[in-house]
C-alpha positions in Angstrom: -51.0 -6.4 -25.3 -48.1 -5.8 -27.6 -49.3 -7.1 -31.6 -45.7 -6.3 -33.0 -45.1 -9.5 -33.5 -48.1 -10.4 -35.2 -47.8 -7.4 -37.9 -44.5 -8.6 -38.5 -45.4 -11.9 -39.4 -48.5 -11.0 -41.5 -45.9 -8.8 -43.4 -43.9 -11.9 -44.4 -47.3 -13.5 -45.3 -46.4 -12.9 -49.6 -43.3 -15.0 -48.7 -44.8 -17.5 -47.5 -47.4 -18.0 -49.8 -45.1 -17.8 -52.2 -42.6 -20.4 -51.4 -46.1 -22.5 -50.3 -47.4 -21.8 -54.2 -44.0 -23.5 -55.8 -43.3 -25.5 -53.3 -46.4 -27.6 -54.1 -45.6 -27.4 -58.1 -41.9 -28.5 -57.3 -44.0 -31.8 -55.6 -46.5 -32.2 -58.6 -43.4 -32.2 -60.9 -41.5 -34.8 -59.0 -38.9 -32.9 -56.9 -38.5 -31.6 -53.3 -40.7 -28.7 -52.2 -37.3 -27.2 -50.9 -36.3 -26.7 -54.8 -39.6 -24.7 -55.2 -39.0 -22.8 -51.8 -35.1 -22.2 -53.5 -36.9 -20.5 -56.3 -39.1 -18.5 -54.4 -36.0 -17.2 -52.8 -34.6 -16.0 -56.1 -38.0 -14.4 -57.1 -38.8 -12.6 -54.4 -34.8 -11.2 -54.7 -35.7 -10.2 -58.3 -38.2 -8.3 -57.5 -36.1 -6.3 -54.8 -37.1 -8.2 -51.6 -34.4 -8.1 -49.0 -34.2 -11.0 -46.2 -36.4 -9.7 -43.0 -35.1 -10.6 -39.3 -38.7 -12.9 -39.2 -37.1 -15.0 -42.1 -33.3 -15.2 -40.6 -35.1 -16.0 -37.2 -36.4 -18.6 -39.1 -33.2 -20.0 -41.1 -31.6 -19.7 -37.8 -34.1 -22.2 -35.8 -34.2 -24.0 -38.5 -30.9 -25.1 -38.6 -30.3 -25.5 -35.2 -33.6 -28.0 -35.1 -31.8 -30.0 -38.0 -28.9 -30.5 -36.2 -30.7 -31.2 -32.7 -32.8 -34.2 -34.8 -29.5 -35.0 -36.1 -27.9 -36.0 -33.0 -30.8 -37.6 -31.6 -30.0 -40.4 -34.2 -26.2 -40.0 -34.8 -24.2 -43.2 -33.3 -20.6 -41.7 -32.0 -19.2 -45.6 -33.1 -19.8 -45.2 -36.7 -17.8 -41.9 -36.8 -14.8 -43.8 -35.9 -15.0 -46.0 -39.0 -12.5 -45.5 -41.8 -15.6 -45.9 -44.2 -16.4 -42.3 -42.6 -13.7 -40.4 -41.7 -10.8 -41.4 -44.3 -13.1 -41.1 -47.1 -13.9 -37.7 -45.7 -10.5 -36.8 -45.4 -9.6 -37.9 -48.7 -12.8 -36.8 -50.9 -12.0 -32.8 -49.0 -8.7 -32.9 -49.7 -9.2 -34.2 -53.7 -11.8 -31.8 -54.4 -10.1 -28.8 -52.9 -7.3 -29.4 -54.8 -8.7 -30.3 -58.2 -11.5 -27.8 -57.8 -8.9 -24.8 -56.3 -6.1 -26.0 -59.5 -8.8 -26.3 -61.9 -10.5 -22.1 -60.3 -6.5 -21.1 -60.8 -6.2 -22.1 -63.8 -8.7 -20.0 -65.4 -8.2 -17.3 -63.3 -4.6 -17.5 -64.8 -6.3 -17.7 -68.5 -7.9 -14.2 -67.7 -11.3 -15.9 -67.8 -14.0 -13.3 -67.5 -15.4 -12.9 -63.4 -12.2 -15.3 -62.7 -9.6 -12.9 -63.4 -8.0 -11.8 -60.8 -8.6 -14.5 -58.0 -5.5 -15.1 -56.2 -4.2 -19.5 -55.3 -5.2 -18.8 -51.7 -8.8 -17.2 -53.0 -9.1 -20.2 -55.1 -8.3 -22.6 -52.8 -10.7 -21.0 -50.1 -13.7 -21.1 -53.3 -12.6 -24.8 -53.7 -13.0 -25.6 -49.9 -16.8 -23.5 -50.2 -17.6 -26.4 -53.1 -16.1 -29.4 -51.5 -19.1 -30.1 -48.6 -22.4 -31.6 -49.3 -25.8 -30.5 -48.0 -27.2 -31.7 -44.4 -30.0 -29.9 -45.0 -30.9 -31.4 -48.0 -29.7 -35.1 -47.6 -31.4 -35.5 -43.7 -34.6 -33.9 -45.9 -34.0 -36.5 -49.0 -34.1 -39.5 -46.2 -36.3 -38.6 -44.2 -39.1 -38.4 -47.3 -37.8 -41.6 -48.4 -37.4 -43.4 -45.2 -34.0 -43.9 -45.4 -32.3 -42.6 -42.4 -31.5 -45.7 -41.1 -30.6 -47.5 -44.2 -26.3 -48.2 -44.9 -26.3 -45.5 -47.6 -27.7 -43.5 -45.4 -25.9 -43.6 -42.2 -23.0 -43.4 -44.3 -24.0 -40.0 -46.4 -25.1 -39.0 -42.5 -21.4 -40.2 -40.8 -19.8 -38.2 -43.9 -22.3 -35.2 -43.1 -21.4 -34.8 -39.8 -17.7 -35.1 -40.2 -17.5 -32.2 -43.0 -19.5 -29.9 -40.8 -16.6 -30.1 -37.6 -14.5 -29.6 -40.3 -16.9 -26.5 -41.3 -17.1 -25.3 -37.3 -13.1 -25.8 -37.5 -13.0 -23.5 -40.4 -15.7 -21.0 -38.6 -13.3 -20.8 -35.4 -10.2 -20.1 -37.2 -11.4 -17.6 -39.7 -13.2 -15.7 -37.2 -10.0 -14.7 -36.1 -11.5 -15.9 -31.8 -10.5 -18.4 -29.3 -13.3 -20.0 -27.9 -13.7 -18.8 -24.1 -11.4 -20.5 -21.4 -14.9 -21.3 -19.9 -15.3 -23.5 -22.7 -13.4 -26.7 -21.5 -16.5 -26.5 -19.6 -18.6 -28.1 -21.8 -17.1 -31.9 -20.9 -19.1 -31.5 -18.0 -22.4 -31.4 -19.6 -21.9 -35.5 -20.0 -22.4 -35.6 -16.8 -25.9 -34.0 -17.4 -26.7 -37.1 -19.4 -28.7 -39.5 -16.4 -30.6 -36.5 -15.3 -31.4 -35.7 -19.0 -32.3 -39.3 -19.4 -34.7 -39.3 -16.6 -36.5 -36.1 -17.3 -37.1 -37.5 -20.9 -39.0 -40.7 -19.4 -41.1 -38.5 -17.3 -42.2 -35.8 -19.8 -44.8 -38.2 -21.7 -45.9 -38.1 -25.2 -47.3 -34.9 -25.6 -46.7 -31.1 -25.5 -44.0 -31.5 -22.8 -41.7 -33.7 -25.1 -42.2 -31.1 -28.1 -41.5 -28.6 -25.5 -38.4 -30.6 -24.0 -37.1 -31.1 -27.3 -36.8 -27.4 -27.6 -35.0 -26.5 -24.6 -32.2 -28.7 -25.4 -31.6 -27.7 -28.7 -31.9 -23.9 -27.6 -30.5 -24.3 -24.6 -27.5 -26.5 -26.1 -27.1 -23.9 -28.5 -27.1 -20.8 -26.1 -24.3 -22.6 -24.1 -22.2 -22.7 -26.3 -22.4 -19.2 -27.7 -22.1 -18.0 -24.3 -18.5 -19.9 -24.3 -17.0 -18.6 -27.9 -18.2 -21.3 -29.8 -21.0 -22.2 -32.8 -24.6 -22.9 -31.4 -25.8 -25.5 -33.6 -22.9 -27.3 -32.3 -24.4 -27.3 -28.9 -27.9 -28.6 -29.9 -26.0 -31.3 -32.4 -24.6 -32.5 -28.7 -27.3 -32.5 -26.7 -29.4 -34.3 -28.9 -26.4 -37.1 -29.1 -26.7 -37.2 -25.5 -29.9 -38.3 -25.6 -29.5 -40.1 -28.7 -29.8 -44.1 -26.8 -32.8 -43.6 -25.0 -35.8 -45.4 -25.5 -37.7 -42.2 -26.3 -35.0 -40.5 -28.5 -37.1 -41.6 -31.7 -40.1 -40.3 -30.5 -39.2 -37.0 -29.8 -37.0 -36.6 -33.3 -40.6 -37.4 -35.0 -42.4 -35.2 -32.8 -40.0 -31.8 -33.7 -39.7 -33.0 -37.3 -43.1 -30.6 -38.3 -41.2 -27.7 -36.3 -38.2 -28.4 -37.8 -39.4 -28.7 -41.6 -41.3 -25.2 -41.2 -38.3 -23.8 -39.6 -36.3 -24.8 -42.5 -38.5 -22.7 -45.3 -36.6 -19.4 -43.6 -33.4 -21.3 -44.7 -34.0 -22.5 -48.3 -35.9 -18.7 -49.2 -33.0 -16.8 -47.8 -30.4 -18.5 -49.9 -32.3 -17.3 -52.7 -32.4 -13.6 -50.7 -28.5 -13.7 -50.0 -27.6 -11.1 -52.8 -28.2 -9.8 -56.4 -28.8 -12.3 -59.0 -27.3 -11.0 -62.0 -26.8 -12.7 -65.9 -23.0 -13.2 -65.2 -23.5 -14.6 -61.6 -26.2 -16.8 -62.7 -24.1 -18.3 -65.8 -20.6 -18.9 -63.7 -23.0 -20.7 -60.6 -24.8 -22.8 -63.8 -21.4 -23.7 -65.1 -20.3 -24.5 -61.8 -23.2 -26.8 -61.0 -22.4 -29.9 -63.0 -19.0 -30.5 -60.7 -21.2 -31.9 -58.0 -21.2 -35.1 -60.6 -17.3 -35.2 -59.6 -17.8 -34.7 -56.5 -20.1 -37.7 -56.6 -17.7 -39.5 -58.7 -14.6 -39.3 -56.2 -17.3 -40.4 -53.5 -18.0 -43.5 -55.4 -14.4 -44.7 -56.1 -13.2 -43.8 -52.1 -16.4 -45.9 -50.7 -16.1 -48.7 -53.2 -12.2 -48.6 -52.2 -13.1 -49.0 -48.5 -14.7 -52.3 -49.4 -18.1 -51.1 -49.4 -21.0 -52.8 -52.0 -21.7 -51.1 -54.9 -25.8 -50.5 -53.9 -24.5 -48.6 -51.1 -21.4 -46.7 -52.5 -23.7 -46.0 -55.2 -26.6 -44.3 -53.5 -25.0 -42.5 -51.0 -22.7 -40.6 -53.6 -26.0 -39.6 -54.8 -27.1 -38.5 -51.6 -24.2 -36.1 -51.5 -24.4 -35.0 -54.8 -24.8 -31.7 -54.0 -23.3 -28.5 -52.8 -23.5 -26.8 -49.4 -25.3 -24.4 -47.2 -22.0 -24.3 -45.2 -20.2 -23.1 -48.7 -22.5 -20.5 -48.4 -21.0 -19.6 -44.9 -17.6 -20.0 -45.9 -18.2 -17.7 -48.6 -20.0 -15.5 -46.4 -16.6 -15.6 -43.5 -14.5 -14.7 -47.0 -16.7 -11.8 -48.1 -16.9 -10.3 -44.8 -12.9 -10.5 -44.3 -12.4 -9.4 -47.5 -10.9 -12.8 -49.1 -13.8 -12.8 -51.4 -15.7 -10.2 -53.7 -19.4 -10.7 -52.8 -20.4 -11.6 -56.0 -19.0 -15.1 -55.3 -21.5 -15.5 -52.4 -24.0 -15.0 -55.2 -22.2 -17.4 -57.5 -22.4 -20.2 -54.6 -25.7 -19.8 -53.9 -26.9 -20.4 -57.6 -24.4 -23.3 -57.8 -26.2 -24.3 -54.7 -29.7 -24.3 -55.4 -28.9 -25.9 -58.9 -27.2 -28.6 -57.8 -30.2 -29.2 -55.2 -32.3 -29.6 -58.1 -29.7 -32.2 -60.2 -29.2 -34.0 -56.8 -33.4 -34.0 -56.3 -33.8 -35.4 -59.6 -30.7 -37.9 -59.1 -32.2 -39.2 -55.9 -35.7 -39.7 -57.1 -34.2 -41.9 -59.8 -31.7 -43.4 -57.8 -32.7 -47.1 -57.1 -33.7 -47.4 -60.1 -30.2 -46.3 -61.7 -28.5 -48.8 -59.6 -31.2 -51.8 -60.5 -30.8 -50.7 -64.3 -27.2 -51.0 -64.3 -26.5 -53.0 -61.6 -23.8 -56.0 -63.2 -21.8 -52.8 -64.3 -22.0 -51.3 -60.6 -21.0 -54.8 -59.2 -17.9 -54.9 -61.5 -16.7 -51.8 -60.0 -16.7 -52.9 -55.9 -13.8 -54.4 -54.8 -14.0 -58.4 -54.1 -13.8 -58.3 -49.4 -16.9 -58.2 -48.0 -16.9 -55.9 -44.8 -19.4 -58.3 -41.8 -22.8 -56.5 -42.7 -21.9 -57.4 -46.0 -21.7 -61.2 -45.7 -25.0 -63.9 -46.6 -27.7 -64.3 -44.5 -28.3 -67.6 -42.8 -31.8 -67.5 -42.7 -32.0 -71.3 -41.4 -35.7 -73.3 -42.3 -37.7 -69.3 -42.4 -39.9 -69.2 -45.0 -41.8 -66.7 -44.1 -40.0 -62.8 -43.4 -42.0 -59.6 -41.7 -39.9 -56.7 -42.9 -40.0 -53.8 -40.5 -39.9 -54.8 -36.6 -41.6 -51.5 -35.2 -44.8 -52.3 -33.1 -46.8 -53.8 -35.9 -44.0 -55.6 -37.1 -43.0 -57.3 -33.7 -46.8 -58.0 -33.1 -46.9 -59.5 -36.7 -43.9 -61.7 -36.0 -45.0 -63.4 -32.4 -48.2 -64.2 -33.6 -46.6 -65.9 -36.6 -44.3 -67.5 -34.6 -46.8 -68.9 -32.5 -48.2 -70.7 -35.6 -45.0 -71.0 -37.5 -42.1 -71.4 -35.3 -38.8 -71.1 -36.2 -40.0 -70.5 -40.1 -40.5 -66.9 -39.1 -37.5 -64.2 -39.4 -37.9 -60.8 -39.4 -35.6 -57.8 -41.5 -35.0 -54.4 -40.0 -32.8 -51.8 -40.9 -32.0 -50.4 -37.5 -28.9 -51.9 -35.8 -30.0 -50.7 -32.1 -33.8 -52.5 -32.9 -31.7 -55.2 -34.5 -30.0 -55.4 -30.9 -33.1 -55.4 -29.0 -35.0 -57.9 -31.1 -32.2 -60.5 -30.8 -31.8 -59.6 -27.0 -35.6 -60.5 -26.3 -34.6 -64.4 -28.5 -36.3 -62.7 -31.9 -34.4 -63.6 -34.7 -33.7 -60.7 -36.9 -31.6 -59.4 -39.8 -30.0 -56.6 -40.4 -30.1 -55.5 -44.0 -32.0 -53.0 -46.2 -35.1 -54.5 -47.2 -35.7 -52.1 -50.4 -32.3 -53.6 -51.6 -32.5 -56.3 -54.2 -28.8 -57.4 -53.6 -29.8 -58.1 -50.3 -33.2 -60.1 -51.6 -30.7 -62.0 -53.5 -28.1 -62.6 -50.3 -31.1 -64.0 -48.6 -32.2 -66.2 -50.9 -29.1 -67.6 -52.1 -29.6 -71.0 -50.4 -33.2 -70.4 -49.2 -37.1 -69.4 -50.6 -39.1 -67.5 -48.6 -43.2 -68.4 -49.2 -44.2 -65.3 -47.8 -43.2 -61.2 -47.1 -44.9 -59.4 -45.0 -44.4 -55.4 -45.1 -44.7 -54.0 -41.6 -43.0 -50.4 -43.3 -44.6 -47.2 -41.8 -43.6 -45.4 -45.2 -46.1 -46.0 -48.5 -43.4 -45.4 -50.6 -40.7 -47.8 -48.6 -43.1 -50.4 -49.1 -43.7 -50.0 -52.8 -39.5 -49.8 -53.1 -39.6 -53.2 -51.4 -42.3 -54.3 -53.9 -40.2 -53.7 -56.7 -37.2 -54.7 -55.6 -38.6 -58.5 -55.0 -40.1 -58.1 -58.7 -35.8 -57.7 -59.8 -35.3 -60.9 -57.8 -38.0 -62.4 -59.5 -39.4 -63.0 -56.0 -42.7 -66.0 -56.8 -43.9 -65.8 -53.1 -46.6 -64.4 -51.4 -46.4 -60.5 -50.7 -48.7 -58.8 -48.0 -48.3 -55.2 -46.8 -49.9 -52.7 -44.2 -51.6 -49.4 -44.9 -52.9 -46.4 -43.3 -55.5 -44.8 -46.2 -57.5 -46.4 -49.1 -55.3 -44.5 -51.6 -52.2 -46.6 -50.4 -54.3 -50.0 -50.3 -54.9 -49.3 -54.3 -51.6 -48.6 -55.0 -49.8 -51.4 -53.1 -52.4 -53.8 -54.8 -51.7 -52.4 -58.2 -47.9 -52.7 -57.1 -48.1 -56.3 -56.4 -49.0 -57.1 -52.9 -51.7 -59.5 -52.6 -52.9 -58.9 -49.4 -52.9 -55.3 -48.1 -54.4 -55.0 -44.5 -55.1 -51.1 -43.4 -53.9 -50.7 -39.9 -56.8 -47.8 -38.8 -60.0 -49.0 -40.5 -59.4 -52.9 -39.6 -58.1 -52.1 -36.1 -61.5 -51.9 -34.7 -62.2 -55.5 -35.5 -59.0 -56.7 -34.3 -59.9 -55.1 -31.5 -63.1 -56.4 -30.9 -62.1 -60.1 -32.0 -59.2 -59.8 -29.2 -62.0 -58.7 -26.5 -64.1 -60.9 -27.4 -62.1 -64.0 -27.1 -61.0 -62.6 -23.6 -63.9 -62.1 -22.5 -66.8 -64.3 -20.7 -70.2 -63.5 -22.0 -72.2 -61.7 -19.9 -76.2 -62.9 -19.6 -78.6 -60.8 -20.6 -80.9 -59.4 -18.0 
């Protein structure tokens, strides 16, 4: 038997101990581990580590298991809205050109490590700068529950379009067509019924983790073998797949593979060349431009008519820079447009601006909810349709969340309560399906308070109940009522003691823990099923 492998990986065991050792103090302190696994990247390249093909194996995977997740959740539709693609357009070609004038300019002044950068060098720095993180944001959402959210299927839509734009760039620059083979790749639609019916037969164990890897490998090996970027290939599959019933499942069931995968990524920015005191200074200098970049983000979305809560918090979802700069450095190094000390540059720019946009993020909702008459001022008067009041009719009772629990929660309160029950989801598809099996359900982001005070513009609710499958969603919600100075009745769900203490101490006044009290549900619903039995 052949143990290579095995020494290999028990040679990268400092690294990962490492980036396991500031990851956790990067949680105690209140940011991302990724920021702690950014800076074990930069230690371990201090000390004279170089990246190892275990690590880039790793990056690599990663990567293509982000995208893969991505598509399993991406909705083509919202792509084509101008919210998404002109303010893409727009924001790229505003920072490009005040980011490349602004790189020109002082490379005109004879600024020191400037000097001597060329307009079409600037301009290719500027266009390195100009996307924002998929990595990062997907990771930021996911920990906070907010993929599904407005903000967040706009920061998402954005996301998507500035890496074409990226795989664009890649193609061109590489100076190679894709293969003729390559107009091929419509075909694979076709693929999409068999893929469909595979997916309901593979079940909910290994098989689906297993399945979820063959397409995103598989998608990716396709289209390498045709001249074009992998992790375009597993982006597709997974949108082919994206509107089945199971799609969800699976995207949960790869997310543990995909966030381990993702370490190799974050520690071999840090690896990607020699940190010195001038690199380090010009990347901290250029760090604080990410706050433009969120600026211009703010004023195109709040142009395009969206509300300030959601212009608001998805700039700061995109408020940093790119791993994708990092490749477009990389493509100018290797061509010679760039010296590689700019690669270096990037990457501390990078990995700072992770940390401002971690830190931004974390404060986020609270930002907006401190400020938010000054935010409101700023949006534009038209109301896009997701935007409009709720008509919640007579409710006065709302379960937030319409998963399993949720839908459970609001048909047995319906059956006592009739049409005084409504129910809040985030998700238009579940929205859909709810209302398509005569459930009425909103659409709207329940840890907004704007959309606390949309609801209850005409009408009180008596009762909230939090059918949330994140602790910290739930305690968002919490305090977002508290802002609307919600006097109702709040209950919640829970999973662990810890979270019944802290949605208590939060405000909810009944918290109901799903594992430990589902054994008497359980029972009580045998029991009054059942017929006793005599004794013998």
């Amino acid at each position: 038997m052949d143990f290579y492998w095995i020494t290999t990986a028990l040679g990268d065991i400092v690294w990962l101990a490492l980036a396991f050792a500031l990851g956790l103090l990067s949680r105690v302190i209140g940011l991302p581990p990724l920021v702690g696994y950014l800076a074990a990247g930069f230690l371990l390249n201090g000390t004279g580590v170089v990246s190892g093909d275990v690590l880039q194996q790793f990056a690599d995977l990663g990567i293509t298991l982000l995208l893969f997740t991505v598509g399993l959740k991406l909705n083509l539709r919202s792509l084509a809205k101008p919210q998404i693609w002109a303010v893409t357009g727009l924001h790229t070609t505003l920072v490009v050109a005040v980011f490349g004038l602004a790189v020109y300019a002082l490379a005109l002044f004879g600024t020191p490590f400037f000097a001597g950068l060329d307009f079409p060098q600037s301009i290719l720095v500027a266009f390195a700068l100009s996307f924002s993180s998929t990595v990062f944001v997907v990771k930021v959402l996911e920990e906070k529950g907010e993929m599904a959210t407005p903000h967040g299927r706009i920061a998402i839509g954005i996301l998507i379009m500035q890496d074409l734009a990226a795989v664009v760039f890649l193609a061109v620059s590489s100076g190679k067509s894709p293969s003729q083979w390559a107009l091929l790749l419509v075909l694979l639609v076709l693929l999409r019924p068999l893929l469909h019916r595979l997916l309901q037969r593979v079940g909910h164990g290994e098989l689906l983790v297993l399945f979820g890897f063959v397409l995103a490998l598989g998608g990716a090996e396709i289209f390498e073998l045709v001249g074009l970027k992998g992790d375009l290939g597993a982006l597709l599959l997974g949108v082919l797949i994206s509107n089945h019933s199971k799609a969800e499942e699976m995207a949960k069931t790869m997310l543990g593979f995909k966030d381990l995968f993702l370490l190799g990524f974050f520690l071999s920015i840090g690896l990607s060349g020699e940190l010195t005191y001038e690199t380090f200074i010009v990347g901290a200098l250029i760090a604080p431009f990410v706050f433009v970049k969120a600026g211009l983000f703010f004023a195109l979305l709040a142009y395009f008519r969206l509300r300030a809560r959601t212009a608001f918090l998805a700039s700061a979802n995109l408020t940093n820079f790119s791993e994708f700069g990092l490749i477009v450095a990389m493509i100018g190094v290797t061509n010679g447009w760039l010296d590689r000390e700019w690669l270096v540059v990037l990457a501390v720019a990078l990995s700072l601006s992770f940390a401002i946009a971690a830190t931004l993020n974390a404060m986020a909702n609270d930002l907006y909810a401190r400020h938010r008459p000054l935010w409101q001022r700023l949006q534009r008067s038209g109301r896009l349709p997701d935007d409009q009041p709720h008509d919640i009719d007579n409710a006065t009772i709302a379960i937030v969340g319409m998963g399993g629990v949720g839908t459970g929660a609001y048909d047995t309160m319906r059956e006592s309560f009739g049409d005084h029950v409504v129910g809040v989801e985030i998700d238009p598809i579940t929205v859909k399906n709810q209302r398509g099996m005569n459930r009425k359900v909103l659409l709207g982001d329940p840890s907004d308070a704007d959309f606390w005070d949309r609801v209850q513009a005409t009408h009180t609710l008596d009762l909230i109940m939090l059918a949330l499958p994140k602790l910290s969603t739930s305690l968002e919600v919490i305090e977002q009522l508290k802002l609307t100075s919600f006097k109702g009745r709040i209950a919640a769900t829970a999973r662990f003691p810890d979270e019944v203490v802290a949605l208590q101490k939060a405000g909810a006044s009944t918290v109901f823990n799903i594992y430990t009290e589902a054994g008497a549900g359980y029972a009580a619903h045998v029991a009054a099923t059942t017929s006793p039995q005599p004794a013998e």
